[in-house]
C-alpha positions in Angstrom: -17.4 -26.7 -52.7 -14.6 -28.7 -51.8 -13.3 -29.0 -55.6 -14.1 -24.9 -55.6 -11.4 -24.8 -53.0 -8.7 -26.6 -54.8 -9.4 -25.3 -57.9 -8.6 -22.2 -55.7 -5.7 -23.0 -53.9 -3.9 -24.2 -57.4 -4.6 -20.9 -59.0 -3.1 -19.4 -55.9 -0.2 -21.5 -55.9 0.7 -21.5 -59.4 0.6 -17.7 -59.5 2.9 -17.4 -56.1 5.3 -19.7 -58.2 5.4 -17.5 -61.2 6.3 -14.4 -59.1 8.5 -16.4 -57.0 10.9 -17.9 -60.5 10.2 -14.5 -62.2 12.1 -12.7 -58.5 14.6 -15.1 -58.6 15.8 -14.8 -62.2 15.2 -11.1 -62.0 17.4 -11.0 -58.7 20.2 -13.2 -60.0 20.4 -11.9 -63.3 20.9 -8.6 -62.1 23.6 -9.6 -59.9 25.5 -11.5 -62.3 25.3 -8.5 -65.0 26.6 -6.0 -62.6 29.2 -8.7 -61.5 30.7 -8.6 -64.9 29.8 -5.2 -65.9 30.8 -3.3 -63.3 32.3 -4.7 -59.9 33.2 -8.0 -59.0 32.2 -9.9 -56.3 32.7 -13.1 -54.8 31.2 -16.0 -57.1 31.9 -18.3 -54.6 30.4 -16.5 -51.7 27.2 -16.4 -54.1 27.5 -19.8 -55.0 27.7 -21.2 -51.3 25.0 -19.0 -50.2 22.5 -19.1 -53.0 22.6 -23.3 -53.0 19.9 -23.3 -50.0 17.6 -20.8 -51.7 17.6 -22.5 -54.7 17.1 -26.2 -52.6 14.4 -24.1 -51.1 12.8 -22.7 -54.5 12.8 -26.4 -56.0 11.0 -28.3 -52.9 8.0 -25.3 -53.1 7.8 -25.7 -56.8 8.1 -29.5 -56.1 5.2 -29.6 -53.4 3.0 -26.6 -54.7 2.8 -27.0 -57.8 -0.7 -27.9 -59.1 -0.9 -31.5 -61.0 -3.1 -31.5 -63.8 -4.6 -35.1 -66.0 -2.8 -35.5 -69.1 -5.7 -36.7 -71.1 -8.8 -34.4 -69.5 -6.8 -31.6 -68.4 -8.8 -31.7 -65.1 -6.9 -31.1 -61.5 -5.3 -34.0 -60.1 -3.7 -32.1 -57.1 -3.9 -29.0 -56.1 -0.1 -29.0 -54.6 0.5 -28.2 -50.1 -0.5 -24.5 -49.0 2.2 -22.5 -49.6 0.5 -19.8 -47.8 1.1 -22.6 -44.1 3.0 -21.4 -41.7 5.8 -23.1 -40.2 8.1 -24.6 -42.6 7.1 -23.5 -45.6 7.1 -19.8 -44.5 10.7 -20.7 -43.2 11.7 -21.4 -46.6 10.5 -18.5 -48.3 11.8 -16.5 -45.8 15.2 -18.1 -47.0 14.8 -17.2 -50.2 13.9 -13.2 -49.4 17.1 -13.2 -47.5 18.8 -14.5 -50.0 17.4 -12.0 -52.6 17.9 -8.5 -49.9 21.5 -10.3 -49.2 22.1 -10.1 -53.1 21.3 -6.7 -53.4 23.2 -5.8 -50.2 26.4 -7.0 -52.1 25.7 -5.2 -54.9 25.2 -1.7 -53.0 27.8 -2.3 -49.8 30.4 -5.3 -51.3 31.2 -8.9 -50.2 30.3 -7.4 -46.6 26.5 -7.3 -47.8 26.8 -11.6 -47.3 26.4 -10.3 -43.4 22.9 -10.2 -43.8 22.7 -13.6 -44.8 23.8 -14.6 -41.6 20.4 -14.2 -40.0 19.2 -17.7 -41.5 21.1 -19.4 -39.4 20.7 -17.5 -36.8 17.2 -17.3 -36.7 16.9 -21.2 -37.2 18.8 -21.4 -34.3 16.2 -19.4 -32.4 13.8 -21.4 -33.6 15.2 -24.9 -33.0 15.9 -24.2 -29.2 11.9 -22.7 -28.9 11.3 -26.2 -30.4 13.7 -28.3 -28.2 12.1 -26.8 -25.0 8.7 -27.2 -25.7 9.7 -30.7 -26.3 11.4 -30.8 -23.5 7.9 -29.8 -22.0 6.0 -32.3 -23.3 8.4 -35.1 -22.6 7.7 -34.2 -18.4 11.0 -31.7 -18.1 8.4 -29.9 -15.3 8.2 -33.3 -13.2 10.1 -31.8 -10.6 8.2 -28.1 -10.3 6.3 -27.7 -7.6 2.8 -26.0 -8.2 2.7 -22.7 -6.0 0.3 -23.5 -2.7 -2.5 -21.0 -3.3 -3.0 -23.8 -6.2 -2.1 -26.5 -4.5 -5.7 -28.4 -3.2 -6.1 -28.8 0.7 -7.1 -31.2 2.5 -10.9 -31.5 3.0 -13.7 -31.3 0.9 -14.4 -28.4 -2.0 -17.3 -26.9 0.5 -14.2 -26.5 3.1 -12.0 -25.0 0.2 -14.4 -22.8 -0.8 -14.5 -21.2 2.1 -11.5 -20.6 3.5 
């Protein structure tokens, strides 16, 4: 069963990486032609802004990509979830971002790079969720007080329970 799995997982992944290079290309091709063809936009601003979706697009290939044997052609490693949440989600949300921020440019000008600005932004969000609950676990409630319906009494439970 368990080989049934990540024989299951790699066809998953190696699919989700097809459509994933095949968006891409499609996404930035388009962009380039109708940056020569018919309105120009700022390469540099496409440049700068794409290098993080494609850093993205190379650690999932990287990581998720199913390893086959040379020799037997049997599966080596089926390559990490890229269906996980958390960081891996975080990058492909990245890289649809980066895709809708493409074709924002196209349809409203250099403006449409606006939209790009909620990476940041909502890795920001993220980051201080993450630095509280550490916070939390590292006793940053040491000095809260619990509320004194929860605090115990004195006495024993029999005494507790009825009062």
């Amino acid at each position: 069963m368990a080989q049934k799995a990540k024989k299951d997982r790699a066809k998953s992944n190696t699919s989700t990486l097809n459509n994933l290079h095949i968006g891409t290309l499609a996404v930035n091709g388009v962009f380039l032609l109708f940056n020569l063809l018919f309105r120009r936009r700022s390469l540099l601003a496409y440049i700068l802004l794409s290098i993080p979706c494609f850093i993205a697009e190379y650690i999932l290939e990287s990581t998720g990509r199913p390893k086959y044997d040379a020799n037997t052609k049997a599966l080596k490693s089926s390559g990490e979830d890229l269906a996980a949440p958390g960081l891996t989600e975080y990058m492909f949300d990245v890289i649809w971002i980066t895709w809708a921020s493409l074709v924002s440019v196209m349809l409203f000008g250099n403006w449409g790079w606006i939209l790009w600005a909620i990476v940041p932004v909502y890795g920001a969000y993220k980051g201080y969720g993450l630095l509280g609950m550490a916070r939390g676990m590292m006793g940053g409630n040491q000095g809260a007080r619990m509320p004194e319906e929860q605090m115990a009494g004195p006495g024993n439970r029999r005494q507790r329970r009825a009062a």
